[in-house]
SEPAFI-56252 format. One line per 2 residues: for each residue y, z, x of C-alpha. Coordinates in nm, 2 decimals. Last residue first. Layout:
BEGIN
Y/Z/X | ...
***
This chain:
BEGIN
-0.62/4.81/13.82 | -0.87/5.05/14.05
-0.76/5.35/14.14 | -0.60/5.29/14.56
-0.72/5.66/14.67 | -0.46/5.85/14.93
-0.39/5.87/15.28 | -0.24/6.16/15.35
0.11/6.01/15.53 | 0.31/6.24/15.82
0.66/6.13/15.95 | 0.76/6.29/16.27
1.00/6.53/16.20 | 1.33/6.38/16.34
1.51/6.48/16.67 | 1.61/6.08/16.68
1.38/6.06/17.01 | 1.07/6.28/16.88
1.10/6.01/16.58 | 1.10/5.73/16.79
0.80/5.87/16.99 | 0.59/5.95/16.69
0.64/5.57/16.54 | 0.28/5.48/16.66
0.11/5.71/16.38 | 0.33/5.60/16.10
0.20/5.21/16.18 | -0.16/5.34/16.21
-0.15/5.54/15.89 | -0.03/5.31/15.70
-0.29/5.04/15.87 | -0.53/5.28/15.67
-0.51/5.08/15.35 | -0.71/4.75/15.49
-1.00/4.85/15.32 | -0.80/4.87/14.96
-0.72/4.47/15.00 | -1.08/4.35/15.10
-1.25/4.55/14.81 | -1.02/4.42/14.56
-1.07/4.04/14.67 | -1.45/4.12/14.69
-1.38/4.26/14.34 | -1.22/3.98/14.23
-1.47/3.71/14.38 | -1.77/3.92/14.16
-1.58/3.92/13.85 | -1.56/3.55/13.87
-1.88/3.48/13.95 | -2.00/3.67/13.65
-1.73/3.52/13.44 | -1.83/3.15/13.48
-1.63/2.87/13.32 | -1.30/3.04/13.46
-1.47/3.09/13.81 | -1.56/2.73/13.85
-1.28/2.60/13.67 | -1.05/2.70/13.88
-1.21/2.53/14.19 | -1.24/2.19/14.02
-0.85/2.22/13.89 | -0.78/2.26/14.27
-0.93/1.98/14.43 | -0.71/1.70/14.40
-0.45/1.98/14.60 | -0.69/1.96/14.83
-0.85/2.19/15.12 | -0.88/2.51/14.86
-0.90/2.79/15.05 | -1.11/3.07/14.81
-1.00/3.42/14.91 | -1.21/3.78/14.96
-1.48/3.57/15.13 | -1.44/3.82/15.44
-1.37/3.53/15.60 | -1.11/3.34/15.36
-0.99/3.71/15.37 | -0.91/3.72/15.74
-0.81/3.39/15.78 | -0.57/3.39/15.49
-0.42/3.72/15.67 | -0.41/3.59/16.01
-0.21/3.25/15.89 | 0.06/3.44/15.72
0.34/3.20/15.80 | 0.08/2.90/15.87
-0.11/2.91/15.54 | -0.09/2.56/15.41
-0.42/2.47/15.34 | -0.41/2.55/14.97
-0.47/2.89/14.85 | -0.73/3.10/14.56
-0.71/3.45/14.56 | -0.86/3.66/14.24
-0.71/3.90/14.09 | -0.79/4.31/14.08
-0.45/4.41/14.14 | -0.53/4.48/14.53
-0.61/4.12/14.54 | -0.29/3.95/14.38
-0.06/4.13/14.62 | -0.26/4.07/14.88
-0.21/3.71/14.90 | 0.14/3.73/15.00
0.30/3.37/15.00 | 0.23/3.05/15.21
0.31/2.86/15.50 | 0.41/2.53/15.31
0.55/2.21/15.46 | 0.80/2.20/15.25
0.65/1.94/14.98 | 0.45/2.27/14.85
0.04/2.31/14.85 | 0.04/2.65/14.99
0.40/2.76/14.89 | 0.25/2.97/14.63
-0.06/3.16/14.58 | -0.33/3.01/14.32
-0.41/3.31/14.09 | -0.74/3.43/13.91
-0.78/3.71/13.60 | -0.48/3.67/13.50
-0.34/4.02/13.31 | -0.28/4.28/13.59
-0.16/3.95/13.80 | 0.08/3.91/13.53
0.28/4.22/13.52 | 0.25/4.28/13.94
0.40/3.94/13.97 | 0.69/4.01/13.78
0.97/4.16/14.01 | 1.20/3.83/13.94
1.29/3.71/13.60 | 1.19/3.30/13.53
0.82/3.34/13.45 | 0.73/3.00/13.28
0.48/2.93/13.03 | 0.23/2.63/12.99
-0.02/2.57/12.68 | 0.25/2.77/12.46
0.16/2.77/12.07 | -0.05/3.07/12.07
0.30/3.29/12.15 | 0.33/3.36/12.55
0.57/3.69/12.55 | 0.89/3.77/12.58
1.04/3.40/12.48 | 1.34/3.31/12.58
1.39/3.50/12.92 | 1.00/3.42/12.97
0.98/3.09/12.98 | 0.78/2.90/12.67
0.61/2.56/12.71 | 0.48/2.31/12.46
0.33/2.00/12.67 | 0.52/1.65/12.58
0.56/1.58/12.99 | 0.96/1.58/12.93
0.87/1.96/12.76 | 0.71/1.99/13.08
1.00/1.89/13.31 | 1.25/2.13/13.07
1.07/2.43/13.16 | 1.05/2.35/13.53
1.41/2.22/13.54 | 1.50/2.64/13.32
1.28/2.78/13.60 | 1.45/2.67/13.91
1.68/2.99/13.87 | 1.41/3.21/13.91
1.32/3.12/14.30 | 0.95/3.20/14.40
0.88/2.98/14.05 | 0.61/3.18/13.87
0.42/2.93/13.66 | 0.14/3.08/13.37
-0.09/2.80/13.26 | -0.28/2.91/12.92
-0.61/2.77/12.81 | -0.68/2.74/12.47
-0.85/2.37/12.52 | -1.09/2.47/12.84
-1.27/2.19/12.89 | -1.05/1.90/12.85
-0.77/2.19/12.89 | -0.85/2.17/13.28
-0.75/1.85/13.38 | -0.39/1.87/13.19
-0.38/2.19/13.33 | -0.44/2.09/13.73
-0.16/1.79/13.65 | 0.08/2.03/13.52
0.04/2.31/13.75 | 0.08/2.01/14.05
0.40/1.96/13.90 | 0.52/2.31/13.93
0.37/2.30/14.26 | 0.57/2.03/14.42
0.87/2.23/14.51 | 0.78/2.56/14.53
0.56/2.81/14.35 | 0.55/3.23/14.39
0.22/3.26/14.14 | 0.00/2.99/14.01
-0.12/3.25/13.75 | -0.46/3.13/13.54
-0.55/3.21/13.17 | -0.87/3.17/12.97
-0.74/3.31/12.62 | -0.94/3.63/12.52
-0.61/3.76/12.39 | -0.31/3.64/12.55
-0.05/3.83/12.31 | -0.24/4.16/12.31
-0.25/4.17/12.72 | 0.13/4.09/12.72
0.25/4.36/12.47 | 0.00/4.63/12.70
0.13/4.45/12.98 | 0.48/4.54/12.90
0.42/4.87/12.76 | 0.29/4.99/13.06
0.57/4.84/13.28 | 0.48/4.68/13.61
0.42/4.78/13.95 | 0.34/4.56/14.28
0.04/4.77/14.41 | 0.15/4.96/14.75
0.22/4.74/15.07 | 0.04/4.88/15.33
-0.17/4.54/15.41 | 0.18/4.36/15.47
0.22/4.56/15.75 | -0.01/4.31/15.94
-0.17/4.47/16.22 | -0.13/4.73/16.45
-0.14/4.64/16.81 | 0.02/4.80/17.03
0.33/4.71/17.29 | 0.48/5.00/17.47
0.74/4.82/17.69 | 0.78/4.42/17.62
0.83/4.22/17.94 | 0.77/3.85/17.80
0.41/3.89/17.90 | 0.34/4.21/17.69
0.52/4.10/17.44 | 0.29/3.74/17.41
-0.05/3.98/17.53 | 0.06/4.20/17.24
0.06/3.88/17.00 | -0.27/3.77/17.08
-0.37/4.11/17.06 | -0.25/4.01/16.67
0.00/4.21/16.45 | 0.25/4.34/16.71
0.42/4.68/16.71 | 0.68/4.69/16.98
0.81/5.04/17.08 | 1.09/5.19/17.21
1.28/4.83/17.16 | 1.62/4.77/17.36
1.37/4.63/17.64 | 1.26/4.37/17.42
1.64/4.22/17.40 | 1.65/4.21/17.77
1.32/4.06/17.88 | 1.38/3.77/17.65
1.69/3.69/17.79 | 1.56/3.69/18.15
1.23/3.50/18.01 | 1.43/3.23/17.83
1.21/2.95/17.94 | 0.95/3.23/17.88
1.05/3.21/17.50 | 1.06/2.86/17.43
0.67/2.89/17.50 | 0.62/3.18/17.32
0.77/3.08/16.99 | 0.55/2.74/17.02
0.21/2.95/17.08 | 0.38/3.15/16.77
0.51/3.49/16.79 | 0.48/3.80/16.58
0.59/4.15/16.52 | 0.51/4.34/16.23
0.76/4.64/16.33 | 0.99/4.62/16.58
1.10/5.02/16.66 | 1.45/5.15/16.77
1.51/5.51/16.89 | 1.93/5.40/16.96
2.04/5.36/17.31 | 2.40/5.20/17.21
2.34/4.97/17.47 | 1.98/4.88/17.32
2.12/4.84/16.95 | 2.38/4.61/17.07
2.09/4.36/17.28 | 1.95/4.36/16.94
2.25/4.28/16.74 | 2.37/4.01/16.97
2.05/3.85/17.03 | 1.94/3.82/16.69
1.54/3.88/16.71 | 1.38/3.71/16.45
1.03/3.83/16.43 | 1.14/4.09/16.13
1.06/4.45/16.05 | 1.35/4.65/16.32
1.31/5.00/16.21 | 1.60/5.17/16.34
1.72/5.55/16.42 | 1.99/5.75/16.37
2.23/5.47/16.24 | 2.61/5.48/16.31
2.69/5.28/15.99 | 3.04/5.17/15.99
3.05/5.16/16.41 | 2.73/4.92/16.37
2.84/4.70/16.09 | 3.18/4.65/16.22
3.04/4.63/16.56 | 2.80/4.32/16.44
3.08/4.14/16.29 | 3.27/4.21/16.63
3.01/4.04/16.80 | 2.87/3.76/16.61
2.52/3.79/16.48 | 2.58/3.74/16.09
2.58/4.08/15.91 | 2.24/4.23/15.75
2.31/4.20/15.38 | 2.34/4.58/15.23
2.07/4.77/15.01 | 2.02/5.12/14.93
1.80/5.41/14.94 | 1.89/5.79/14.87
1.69/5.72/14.56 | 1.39/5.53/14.55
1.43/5.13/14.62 | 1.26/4.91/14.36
1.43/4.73/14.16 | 1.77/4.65/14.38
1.49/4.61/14.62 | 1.40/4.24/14.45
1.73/4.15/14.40 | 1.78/4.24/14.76
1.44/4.02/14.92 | 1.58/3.71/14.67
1.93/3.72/14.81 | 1.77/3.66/15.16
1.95/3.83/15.46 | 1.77/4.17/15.39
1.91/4.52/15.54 | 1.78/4.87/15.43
1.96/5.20/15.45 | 1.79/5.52/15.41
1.92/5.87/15.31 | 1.86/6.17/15.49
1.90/6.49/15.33 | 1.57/6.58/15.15
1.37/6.46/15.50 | 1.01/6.49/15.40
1.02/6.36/15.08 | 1.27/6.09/15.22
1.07/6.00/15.47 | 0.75/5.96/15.25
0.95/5.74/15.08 | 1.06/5.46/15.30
0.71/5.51/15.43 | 0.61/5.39/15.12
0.84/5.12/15.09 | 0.81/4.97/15.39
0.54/4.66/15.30 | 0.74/4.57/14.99
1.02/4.47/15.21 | 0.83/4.30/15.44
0.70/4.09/15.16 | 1.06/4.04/15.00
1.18/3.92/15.32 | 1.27/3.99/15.67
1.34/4.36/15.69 | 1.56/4.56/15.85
1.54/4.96/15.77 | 1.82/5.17/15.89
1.77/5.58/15.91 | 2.05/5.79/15.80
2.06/6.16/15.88 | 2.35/6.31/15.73
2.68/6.23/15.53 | 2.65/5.88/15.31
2.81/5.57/15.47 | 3.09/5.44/15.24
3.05/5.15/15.06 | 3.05/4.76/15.08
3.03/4.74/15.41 | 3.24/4.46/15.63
3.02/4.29/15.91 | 3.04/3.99/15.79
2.76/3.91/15.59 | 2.88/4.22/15.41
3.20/4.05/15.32 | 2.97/3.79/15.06
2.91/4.11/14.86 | 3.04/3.94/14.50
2.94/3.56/14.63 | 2.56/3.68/14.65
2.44/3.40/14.89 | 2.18/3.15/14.85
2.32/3.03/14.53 | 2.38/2.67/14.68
2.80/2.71/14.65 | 2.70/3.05/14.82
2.51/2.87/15.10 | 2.83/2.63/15.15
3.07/2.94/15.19 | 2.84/3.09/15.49
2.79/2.76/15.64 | 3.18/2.71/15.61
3.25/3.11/15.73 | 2.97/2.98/16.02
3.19/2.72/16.12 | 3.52/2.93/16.10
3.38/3.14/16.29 | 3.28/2.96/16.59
3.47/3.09/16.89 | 3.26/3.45/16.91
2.90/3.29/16.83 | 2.95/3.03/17.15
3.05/3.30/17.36 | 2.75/3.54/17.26
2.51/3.27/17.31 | 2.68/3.12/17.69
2.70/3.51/17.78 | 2.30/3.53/17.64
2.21/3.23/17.86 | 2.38/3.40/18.18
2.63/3.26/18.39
***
């Protein structure tokens, strides 16, 4: 018997496990206990009349990568509507923001068969952007019997991924063929596809790179940029356990030099902020979070960011940024660093990179990010551009420069998804690239 009969067998008898797991991650506030039946298969509204394309992303960074074409396929198709699937609460909070009209969010459903029928029958899709290296067995292999124009966007796999991979090559070969075409970010990554029995494999990057500039209010930043001043200020900007206290010790070093300075903390997940608050009041340093206080009075040394969606706010107003999850007790792998370039900041990392490895090494490179091999070293680093502003300005516009050259992997992405299009009797989607204006 097959490895995917033994899979799908094994996902079919144990539901009331995963309804425990399930249960247990909305005790955690992992889940959204109000639309809890969508992880089941079970939609929360009706499916609107028309074309309806279904975008499947893996987090908030995918997310953010899609949203243009999101739109220009609603421009272009005035009837069609578009549904996009997260599994991570923090990826639909974020959309809830964001997503155009005609757009909307559900949870993708557990892979279990009739969970994924539910979803499937409820839905009836007309074609599928697949934007996540986790291939569900059940759901892929579904998509291919249903012969739906399906594309994997962003794919990836590591030398370890791989390996597992051709031990499964019969099941691999399977789920890949339900894809009309694989877009992978690395040739390494094509040669991986191609190996496994991928059909139609190119290479087209990251599709992080065509995520627009995070937006913020104009009034906000206007408040914001009034409040700071000429204050020296730094962002350390999606943290995780461990970072909040490494902000601490990298301020206490740096206010012997730099007394006004302001430490902004944006925890990746908001409802960690009111510990992170109350840990540097423990420490005797005057803090403000943002759902208290709007804006950083001259009192603050440290202030916390605790709403989600506000990274594009205060990486208009920093002038440098340390990305998060680089330096964290999880074993890192990092946050978006584009983000922070195409908004005119500058990059600085720790060494743990792994989940966008290709981008880090790209920019550390181009000298468009600064790695930072020790967290020891850190407060050294920032002071370096925050006591010099020529330097500075000259690291943010290599940043800036890096970010805006890497615009035309749009155009590359919408490009390769002719054929899927032609097969869902869609217009093909058509982008005009156009300038990035300088934050």
């Amino acid at each position: 018997m097959s490895l995917f009969w033994f899979y799908k067998k094994a996902m079919t008898i144990s539901e009331p496990l995963i309804r425990g797991l399930i249960n247990r991650r909305v005790r955690q506030g992992k889940e959204d206990p109000d639309r809890i039946q969508e992880r089941f298969g079970q939609a929360s509204c009706a499916r609107p009349s028309g074309t309806l394309m279904w975008v499947h992303v893996a987090s908030v960074g995918e997310a953010l990568s899609v949203l243009t074409m999101i739109d220009i396929f609603l421009q272009q198709n005035p009837d069609a509507h578009v549904l996009i699937t997260t599994i991570t609460k923090t990826a639909a909070l974020l959309l809830d923001k964001r997503l155009p009209d005609r757009a909307f969010h559900q949870y993708l459903p557990v892979d279990r068969p009739k969970w994924v029928r539910y979803f499937l029958d409820h839905w009836k899709p007309d074609i599928v952007l697949w934007a996540e290296s986790e291939l569900w067995p059940f759901m892929i292999a579904e998509l291919g019997k249903r012969r739906l124009p399906v594309a994997l966007l962003n794919a990836r796999l590591s030398p370890q991924s791989f390996k597992n991979w051709t031990r499964a090559r019969t099941l691999a070969e399977k789920l890949l063929s339900s894809f009309t075409v694989i877009m992978t970010q690395t040739e390494r990554d094509k040669e991986y596809f191609d190996a496994l029995g991928g059909r139609s494999v190119v290479v087209t990057d990251n599709i992080k790179y065509c995520a627009p500039p995070l937006p913020c209010s104009p009034d906000d930043l206007a408040q914001l940029r009034e409040a700071i001043g000429q204050r020296p200020a730094w962002v350390y900007a999606s943290t995780h356990q461990g970072e909040e206290e490494l902000a601490l010790e990298v301020h206490r070093a740096l206010v012997k030099k730099l007394p006004d300075l302001l430490t902004i903390v944006i925890p990746r997940h908001p409802e960690r902020a009111a510990g992170i608050e109350s840990f540097y009041k423990e420490h005797g340093v005057m803090t403000g979070i943002k759902s208290k206080n709007n804006i950083p009075t001259s009192a603050m040394d440290m202030y916390v960011v605790d709403q989600m969606g506000e990274l594009g706010l205060f990486y208009r107003v920093a002038p440098l940024a340390c990305i998060g999850r680089s330096f964290s007790d999880d074993g890192g792998g990092g946050h978006n660093p584009l983000e922070a370039a195409l908004l005119g900041c500058a990059v600085l990392h720790g060494p743990h990179i792994q989940n966008l490895q290709e981008i880090f090494d790209q920019m550390d490179r181009a000298g468009a990010a600064v790695p930072v091999a020790h967290r020891n070293d850190l407060a050294h680093a920032l002071l370096e551009f925050l006591k010099n502003p020529e330097r500075l300005s000259q690291q943010q516009r290599v940043g800036y420069d890096f970010a805006v050259s890497k615009s035309h992997i749009l155009s590359r992405v919408i490009q390769e998804l002719e054929p899927i299009f032609l097969l869902a009797h869609l217009p093909v989607l058509r982008h005009t690239e156009q300038e990035i204006i300088t934050p």
